[in-house]
C-alpha positions as CSV (number, residue, x, y, z in Angstrom):
1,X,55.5,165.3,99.2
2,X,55.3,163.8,102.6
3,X,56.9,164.3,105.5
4,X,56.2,168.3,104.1
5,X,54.4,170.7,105.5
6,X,52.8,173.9,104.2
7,X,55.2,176.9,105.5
8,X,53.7,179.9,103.5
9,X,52.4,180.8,100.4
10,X,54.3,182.9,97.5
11,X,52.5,184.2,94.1
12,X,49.6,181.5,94.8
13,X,52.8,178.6,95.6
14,X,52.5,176.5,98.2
15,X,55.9,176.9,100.3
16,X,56.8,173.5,101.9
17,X,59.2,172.3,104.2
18,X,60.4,168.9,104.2
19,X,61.0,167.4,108.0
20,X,64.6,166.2,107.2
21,X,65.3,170.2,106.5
22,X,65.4,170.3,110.6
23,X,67.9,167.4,110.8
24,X,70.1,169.8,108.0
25,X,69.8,172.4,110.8
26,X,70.4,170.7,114.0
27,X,73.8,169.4,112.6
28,X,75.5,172.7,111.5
29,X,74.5,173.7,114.7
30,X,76.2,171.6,116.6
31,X,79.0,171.3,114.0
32,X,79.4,174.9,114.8
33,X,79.2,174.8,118.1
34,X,81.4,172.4,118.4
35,X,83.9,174.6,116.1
36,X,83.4,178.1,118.1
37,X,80.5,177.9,120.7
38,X,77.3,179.5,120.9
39,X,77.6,182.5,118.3
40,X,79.5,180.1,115.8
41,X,76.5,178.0,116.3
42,X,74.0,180.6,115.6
43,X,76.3,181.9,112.8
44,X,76.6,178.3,111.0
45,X,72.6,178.3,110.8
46,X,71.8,182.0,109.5
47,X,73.9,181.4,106.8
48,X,72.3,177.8,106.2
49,X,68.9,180.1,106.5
50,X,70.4,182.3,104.1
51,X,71.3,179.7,101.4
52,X,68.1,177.9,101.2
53,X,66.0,181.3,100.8
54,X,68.7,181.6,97.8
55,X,67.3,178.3,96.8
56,X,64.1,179.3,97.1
57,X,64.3,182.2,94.9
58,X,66.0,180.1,92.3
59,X,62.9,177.6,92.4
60,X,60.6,180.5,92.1
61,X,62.4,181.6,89.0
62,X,61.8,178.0,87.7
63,X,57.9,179.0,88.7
64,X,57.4,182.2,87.5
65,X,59.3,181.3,84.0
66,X,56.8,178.4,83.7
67,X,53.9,180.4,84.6
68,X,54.5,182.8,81.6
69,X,53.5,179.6,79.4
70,X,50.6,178.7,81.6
71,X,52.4,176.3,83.5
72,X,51.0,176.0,87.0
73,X,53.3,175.4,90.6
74,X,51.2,173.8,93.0
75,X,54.0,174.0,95.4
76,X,57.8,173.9,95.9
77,X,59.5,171.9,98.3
78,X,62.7,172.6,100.7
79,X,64.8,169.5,101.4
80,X,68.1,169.5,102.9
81,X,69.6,168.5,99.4
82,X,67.7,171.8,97.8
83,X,64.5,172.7,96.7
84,X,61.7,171.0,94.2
85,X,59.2,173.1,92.1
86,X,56.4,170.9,91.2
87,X,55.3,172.0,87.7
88,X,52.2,170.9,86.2
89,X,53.7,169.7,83.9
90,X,56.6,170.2,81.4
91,X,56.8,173.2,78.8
92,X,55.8,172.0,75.3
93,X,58.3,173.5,73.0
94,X,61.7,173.0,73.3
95,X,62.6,177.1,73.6
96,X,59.7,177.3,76.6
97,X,61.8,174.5,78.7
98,X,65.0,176.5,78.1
99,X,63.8,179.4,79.1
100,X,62.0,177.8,82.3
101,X,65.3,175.7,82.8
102,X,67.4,178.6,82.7
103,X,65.4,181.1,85.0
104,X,66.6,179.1,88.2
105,X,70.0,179.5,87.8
106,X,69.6,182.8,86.3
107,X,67.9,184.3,89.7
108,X,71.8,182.9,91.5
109,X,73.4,184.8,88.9
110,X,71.7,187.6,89.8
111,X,71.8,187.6,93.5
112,X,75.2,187.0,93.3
113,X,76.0,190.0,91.0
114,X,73.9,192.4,94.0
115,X,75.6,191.0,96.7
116,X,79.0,191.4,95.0
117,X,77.9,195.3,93.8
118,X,76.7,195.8,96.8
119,X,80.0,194.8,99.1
120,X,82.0,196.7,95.7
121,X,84.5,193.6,95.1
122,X,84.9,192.0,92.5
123,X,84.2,187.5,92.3
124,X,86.9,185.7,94.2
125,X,87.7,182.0,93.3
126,X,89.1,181.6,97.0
127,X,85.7,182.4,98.1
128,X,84.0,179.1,97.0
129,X,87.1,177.1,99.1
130,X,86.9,179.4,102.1
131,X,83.0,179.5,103.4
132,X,84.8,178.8,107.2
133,X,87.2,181.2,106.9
134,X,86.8,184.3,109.3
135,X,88.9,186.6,106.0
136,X,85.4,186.7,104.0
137,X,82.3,188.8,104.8
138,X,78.9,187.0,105.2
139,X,77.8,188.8,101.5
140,X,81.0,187.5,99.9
141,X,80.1,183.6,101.4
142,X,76.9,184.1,100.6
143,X,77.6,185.5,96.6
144,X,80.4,182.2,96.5
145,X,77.6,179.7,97.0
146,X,75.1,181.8,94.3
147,X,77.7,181.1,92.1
148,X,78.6,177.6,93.0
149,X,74.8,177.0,92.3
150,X,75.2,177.9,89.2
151,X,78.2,175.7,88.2
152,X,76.6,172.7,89.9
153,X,72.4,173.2,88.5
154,X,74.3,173.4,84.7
155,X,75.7,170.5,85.1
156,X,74.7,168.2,81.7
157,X,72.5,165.8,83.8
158,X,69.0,165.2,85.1
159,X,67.6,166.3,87.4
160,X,69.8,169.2,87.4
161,X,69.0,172.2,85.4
162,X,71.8,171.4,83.0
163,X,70.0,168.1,82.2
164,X,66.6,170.0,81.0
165,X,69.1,173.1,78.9
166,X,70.5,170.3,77.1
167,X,67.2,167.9,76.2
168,X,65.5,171.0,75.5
169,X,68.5,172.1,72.8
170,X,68.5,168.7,71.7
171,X,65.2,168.7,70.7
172,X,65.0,171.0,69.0
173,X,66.6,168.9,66.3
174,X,65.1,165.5,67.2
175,X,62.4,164.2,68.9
176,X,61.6,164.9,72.8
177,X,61.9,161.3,73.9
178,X,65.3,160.8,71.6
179,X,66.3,164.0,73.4
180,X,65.7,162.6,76.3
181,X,67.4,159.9,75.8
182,X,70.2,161.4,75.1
183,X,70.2,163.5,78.1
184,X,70.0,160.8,80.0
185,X,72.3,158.7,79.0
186,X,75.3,161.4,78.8
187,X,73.9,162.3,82.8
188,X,74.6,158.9,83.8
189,X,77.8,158.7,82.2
190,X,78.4,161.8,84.1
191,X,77.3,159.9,87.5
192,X,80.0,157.5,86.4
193,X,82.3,159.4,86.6
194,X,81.6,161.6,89.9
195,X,81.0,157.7,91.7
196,X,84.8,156.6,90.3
197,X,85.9,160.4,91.8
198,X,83.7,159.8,94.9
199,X,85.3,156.3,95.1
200,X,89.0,158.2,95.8
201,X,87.6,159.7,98.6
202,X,84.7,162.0,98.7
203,X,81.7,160.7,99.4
204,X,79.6,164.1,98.7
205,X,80.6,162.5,95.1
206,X,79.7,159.4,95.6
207,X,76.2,160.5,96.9
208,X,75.6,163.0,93.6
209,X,76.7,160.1,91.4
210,X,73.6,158.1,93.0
211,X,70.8,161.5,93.0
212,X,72.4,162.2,88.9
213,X,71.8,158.0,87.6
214,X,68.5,157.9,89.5
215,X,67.3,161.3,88.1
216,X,68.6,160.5,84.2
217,X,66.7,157.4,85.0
218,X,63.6,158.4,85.9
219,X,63.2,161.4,83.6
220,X,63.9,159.4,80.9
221,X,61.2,156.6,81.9
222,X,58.8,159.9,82.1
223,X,59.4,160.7,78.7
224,X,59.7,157.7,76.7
225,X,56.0,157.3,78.5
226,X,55.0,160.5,77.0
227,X,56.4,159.9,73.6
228,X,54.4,156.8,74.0
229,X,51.4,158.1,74.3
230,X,51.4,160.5,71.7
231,X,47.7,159.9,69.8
232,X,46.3,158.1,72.0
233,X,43.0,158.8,73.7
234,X,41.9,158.2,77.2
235,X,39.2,155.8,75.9
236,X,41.9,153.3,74.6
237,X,44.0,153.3,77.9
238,X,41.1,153.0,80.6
239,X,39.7,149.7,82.5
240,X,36.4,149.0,81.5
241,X,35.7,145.6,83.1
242,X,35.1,146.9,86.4
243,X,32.9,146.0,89.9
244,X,31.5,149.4,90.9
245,X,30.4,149.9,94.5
246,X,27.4,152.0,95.7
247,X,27.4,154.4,99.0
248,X,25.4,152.6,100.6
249,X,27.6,149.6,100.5
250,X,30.0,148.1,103.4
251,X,33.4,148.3,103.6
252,X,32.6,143.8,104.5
253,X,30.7,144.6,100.8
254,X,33.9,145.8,99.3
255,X,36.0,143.4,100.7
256,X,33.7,140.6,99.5
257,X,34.5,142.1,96.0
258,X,38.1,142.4,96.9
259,X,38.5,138.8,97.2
260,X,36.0,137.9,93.9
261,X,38.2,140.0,91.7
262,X,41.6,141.5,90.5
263,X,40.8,145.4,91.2
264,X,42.4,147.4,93.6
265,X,40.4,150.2,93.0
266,X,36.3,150.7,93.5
267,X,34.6,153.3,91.6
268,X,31.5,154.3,93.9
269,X,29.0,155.8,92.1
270,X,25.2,156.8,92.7
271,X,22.1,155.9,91.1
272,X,22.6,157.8,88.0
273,X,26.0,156.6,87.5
274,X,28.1,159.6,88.1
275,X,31.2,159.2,89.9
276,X,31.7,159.8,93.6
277,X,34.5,159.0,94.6
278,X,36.7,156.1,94.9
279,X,37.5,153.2,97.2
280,X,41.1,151.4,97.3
281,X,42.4,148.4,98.8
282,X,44.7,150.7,101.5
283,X,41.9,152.3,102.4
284,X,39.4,149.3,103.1
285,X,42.1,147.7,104.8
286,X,42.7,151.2,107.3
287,X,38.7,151.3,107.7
288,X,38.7,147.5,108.6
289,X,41.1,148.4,111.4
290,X,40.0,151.9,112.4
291,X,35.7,151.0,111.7
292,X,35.2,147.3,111.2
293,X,33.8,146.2,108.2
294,X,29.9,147.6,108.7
295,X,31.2,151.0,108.0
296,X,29.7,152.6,104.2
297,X,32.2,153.2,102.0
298,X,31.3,156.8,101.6
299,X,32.7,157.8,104.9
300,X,36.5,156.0,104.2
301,X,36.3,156.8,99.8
302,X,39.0,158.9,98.3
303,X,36.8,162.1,96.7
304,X,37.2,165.3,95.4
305,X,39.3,163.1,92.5
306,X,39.7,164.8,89.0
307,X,37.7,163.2,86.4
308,X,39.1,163.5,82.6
309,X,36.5,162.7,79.7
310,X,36.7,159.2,77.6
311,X,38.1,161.1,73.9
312,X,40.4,163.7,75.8
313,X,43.7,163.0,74.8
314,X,45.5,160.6,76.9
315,X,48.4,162.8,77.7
316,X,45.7,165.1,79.7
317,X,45.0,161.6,81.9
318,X,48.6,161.1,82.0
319,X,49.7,164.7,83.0
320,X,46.4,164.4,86.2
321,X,47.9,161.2,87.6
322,X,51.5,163.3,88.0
323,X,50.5,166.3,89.3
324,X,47.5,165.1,91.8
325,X,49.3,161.4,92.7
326,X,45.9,160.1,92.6
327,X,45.1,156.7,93.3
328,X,42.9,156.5,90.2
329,X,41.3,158.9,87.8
330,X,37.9,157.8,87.0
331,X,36.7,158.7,83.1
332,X,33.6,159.9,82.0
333,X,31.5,160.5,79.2
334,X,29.8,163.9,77.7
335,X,26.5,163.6,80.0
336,X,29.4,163.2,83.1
337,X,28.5,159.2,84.0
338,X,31.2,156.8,84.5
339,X,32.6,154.8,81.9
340,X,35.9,153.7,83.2
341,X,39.3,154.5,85.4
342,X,42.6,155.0,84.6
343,X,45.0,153.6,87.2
344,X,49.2,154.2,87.4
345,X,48.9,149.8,87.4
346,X,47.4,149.9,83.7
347,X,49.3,152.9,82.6
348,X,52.1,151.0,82.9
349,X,50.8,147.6,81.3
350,X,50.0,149.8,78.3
351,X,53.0,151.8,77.6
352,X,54.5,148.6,77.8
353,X,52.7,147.1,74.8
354,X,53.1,150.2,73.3
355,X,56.8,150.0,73.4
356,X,56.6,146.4,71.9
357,X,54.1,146.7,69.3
358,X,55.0,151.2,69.1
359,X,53.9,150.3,65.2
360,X,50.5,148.7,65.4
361,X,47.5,150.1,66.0
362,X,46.3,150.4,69.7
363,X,42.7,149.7,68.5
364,X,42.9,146.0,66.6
365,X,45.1,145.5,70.1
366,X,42.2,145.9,72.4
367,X,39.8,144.1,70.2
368,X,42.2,141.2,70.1
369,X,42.2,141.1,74.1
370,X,38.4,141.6,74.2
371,X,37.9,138.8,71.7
372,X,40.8,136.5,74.0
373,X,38.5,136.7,76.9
């Protein structure tokens, strides 16, 4: 994510830190200080300390859960709104993203039973509506917003965890993408509501009723995509039709090509044909800037790209442009020379025609294009 940077590493997880996190900071602490001085101010941002290492635990359960079904983490992310473990990609059955879904809030659960054994009291409602109020230890604080996490990550509604429980319940009886639908749709009824709530006076609502419709939204889009691409192979989603550049080659060379043709994106490839990396349109336009145009494109190419071969399944293609946010995977053949590229602009264009034509047969599609041109 940008505007992140790498704080440690846990179980092989890259720890992140989003800038914003410092803005979170710097505002209790002068809330606080404003409330009680110094100490009050210090107080205020141990406990805000305390809360998002609570979050960070939860995401590692999230993590750890998924790693049990070979799901990697590359990294998890601390913003001032909570935390975001970025899996590789989703569980595949239905009882493997309930059980991933429900480690997060699982780890609160715990935490808040120690800290509550621990202190030897029992859970206090008044706790949750008394987090300033100098009657309550920081353990009991501290066990009152575990258990707040709870209430609010089961919520029924994406991207909360509540959302994925109830998708991965529902499909258990239906399809993933109807579940998901379904999901959605109630999570956005949900934001609905909270914005008419927020609308009589708390804003906090107002602004979950935005983060719950744009979450339902986008993990529905995700998944209708993935349904869509069920059967298909990378070979019938990839751009053929291509200009391909050579190392050797200007960035003034690219630019020439730029200007000839639709692409955005160069393959570079050497005299064998095997892939070496690729050239976009952001990055000839930073080189033109930064180098002038008699710069080679092999200093300013993206590399180090993943490459995914032309009959893999095009989920496997799909899954690689999520987790790397690459500009473009190139394909490949079984002797490892280019064939073609997979871009997020044609991934698009073909779960469109997908949806519109879901019952015809992606094959007699492309021919039909190939024979139009």
């Amino acid at each position: 994510m940008s505007w992140s940077f790498k704080l440690l590493r846990v179980a092989g997880i890259e720890i992140r830190i989003h800038v914003t996190f410092f803005l979170l900071l710097a505002w209790i602490g002068w809330s606080y200080y404003a409330l009680g001085g110094p100490e009050a101010a210090v107080d205020g941002i141990v406990f805000i300390l305390a809360i998002f290492g609570c979050v960070l635990l939860h995401e590692l359960g999230h993590a750890l859960a998924a790693r049990v079904f070979g799901i990697r983490t590359p990294d998890i992310t601390l913003l001032p709104i909570g935390g975001l473990a970025r899996l590789e990609r989703m569980p595949d059955k239905p009882a493997q993203e309930l059980i991933v879904a429900l480690a997060g809030p699982a780890v609160n659960v715990v935490i808040a039973a120690i800290l509550l054994l621990t202190l030897n009291t029992g859970f206090n409602p008044d706790y949750l509506e008394g987090l300033e109020e100098p009657q309550f230890t920081f353990g009991q604080k501290l066990a009152a917003v575990n258990v707040a996490l709870v209430l609010f990550n089961l919520i029924p509604a994406f991207p909360m965890d509540g959302g994925r429980v109830l998708r991965a319940i529902l499909a258990m009886f239906t399809s993933y993408g109807r579940a998901t639908l379904i999901a959605a749709r109630i999570g956005q009824g949900l934001a609905f509501v909270f914005g008419f709530l927020g609308l009589m006076g708390n804003p906090m609502l107002l602004f979950i009723a935005l983060f719950v419709f744009l979450g339902a939204s986008q993990e529905n889009t995700m998944a209708q995509m993935k349904d869509l691409s069920t059967n298909l192979r990378v070979m019938d989603a990839m751009m053929t039709e291509l200009v391909t550049l050579r190392p050797e080659h200007t960035v003034a060379d690219a630019v020439e090509a730029l200007l000839r043709t639709s692409q955005h994106e160069f393959p570079v490839l050497d005299i064998d044909g095997r892939i070496l990396g690729v050239l976009t349109r952001n990055a000839m336009v930073a080189a033109l800037k930064e180098h002038g145009p008699d710069v080679p494109v092999a200093e300013v190419m993206h590399t180090d790209l993943p490459v995914v071969e032309a009959h893999a399944p095009f989920e496997q293609a799909f899954r690689l442009m999520n987790s790397c946010q690459c500009p473009a995977i190139p394909v490949v053949d079984y002797t490892n020379r280019f064939v073609g590229l997979i871009t997020p602009e044609n991934i698009g264009e073909l779960m469109m025609v997908r949806a519109i034509h879901r019952d015809e047969d992606i094959g007699e599609w492309r021919a039909r294009r190939m024979r139009s041109v």
